[in-house]
N, C-alpha and C positions, 0 to 999 in steps of 0.2 A: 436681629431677633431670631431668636431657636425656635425650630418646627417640633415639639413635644416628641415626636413620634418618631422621628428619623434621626436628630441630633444635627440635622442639615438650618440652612439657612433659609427663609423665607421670605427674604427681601426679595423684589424683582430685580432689584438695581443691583444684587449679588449674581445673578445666576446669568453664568456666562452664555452665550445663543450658541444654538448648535447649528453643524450643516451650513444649509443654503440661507439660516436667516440670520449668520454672519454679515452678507448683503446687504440685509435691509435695515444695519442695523443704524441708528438714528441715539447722536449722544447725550444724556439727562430724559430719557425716555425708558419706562417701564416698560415690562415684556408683553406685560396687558395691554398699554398702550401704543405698543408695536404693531400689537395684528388689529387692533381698530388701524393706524394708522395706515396699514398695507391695504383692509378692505375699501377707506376711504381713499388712497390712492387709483384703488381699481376700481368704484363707481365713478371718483372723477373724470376717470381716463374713457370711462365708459360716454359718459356725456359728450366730452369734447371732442368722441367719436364720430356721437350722432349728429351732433353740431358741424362738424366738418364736415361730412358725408351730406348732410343738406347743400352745404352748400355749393358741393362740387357737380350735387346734381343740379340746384338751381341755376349753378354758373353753366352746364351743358345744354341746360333746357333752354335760356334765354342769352345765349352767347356766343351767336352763331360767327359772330366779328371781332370775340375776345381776344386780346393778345392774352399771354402766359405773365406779363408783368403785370396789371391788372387783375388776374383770376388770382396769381400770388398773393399778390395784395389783400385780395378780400380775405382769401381763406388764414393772413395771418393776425390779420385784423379783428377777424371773427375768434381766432383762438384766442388772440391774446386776450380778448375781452372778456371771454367766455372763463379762460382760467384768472383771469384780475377777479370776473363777480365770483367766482366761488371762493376765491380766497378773501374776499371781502365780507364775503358772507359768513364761511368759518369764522373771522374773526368779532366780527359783530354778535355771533351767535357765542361765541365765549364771554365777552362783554355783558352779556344780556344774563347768561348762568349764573356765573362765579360772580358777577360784579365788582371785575377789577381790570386791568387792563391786561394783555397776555403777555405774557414771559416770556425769555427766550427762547425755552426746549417748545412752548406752542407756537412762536411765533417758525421756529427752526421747521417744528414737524408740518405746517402751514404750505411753508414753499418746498418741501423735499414733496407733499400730494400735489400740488399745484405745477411743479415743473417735471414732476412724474406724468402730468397730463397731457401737458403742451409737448410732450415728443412723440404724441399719435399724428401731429400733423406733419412732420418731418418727411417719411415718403412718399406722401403729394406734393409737398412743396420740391423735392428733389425729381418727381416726375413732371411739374411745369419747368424744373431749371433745364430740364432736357428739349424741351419744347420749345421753353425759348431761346437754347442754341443751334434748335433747328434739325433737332434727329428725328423728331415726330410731330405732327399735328396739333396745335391746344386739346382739340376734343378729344383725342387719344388719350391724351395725358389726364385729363379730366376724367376719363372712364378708369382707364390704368389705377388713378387714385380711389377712386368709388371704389372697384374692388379689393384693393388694397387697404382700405377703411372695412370693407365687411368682412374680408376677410381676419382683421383686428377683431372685432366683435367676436366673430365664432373662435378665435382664438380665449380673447379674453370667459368666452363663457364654457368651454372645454376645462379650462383652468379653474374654473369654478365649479364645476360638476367633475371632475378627475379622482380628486383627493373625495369625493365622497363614499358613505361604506353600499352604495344602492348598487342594485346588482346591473350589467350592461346595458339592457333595453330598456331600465328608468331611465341610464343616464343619457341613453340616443334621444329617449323620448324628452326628458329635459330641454338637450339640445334643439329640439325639433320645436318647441315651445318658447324658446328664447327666441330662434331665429324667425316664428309667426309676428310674435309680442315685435320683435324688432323691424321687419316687415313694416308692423302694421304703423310704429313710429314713423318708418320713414315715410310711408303712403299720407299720413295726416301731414308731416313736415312739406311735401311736397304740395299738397294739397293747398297749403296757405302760401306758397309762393304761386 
């Protein structure tokens, strides 16, 4: 289809990706459909953050005798679950919309957000495999990873406030307001264990 104005092309499925979102790109997916599909990879990853960071504080709060194959356990336990229900959810929630079952490129771009999520828990689980070869402590390993999860956060929200056009001190202040907001998640998370 012709764009009146240019003589160019206006299909999405034409217009080649430039740069860095050669990466992300995902095949029988629209361009539009691309950057929903990246911001939904990065709240997922957001969740399964906080999810895991609970639980590596619940496991140091009440795991004074935890081995590291046990703490591994939970914390892959809890991911794996954590990225099955959202991907269960996306899929049910297309189900519900469109009233039909999902297609490939849905069901494709489904597990490219979903296993884009599940590699937040990677270097905790690489800092209990340390732990339990005996270079450090469980509970070391278990903090090691807590910071290494918040550190993931302010990562991930740096990257979200970056590319915006707000001048320096909105985007510290931004910052400073995701990391309250995310604070305050963990305080109620820990609060119910």
């Amino acid at each position: 289809m012709q764009d009146g104005s240019s003589g160019t092309t206006s299909d999405p499925h034409d217009a080649a990706p430039r740069g860095r979102d050669r990466r992300r790109n995902l095949p029988d997916v629209p361009r539009e459909a691309l950057v929903d599909a990246v911001a939904d990879r990065l709240r997922e990853r957001v969740y399964v953050t906080f999810t895991a960071l609970a639980v590596l504080l619940a496991l140091g709060a009440h795991g004074e005798d935890l081995g590291a194959g046990p703490a591994a356990a939970s914390l892959v336990i809890t991911t794996v679950g954590t990225v099955l229900a959202a991907a269960v959810a996306e899929l049910l929630a297309h189900v519900a919309v469109h009233a039909e079952l999902p297609g490939r490129s849905v069901l494709r771009r489904t597990a490219w957000v979903s296993l884009g999520a599940s590699t937040t828990a990677v270097l905790p689980l690489l800092l209990l495999g340390a732990a339990a070869l005996g270079w450090w402590e469980v509970g070391t390993a278990l903090v090691a990873g807590s910071v290494a999860l918040v550190m993931t956060l302010v990562l991930i929200g740096w990257l979200g406030v970056r590319r915006t056009r707000l001048p320096w001190w909105q985007k510290v202040l931004a910052l400073a307001v995701l990391a309250a907001l995310g604070t305050l998640v963990l305080v109620l998370k820990m609060l119910a264990h």
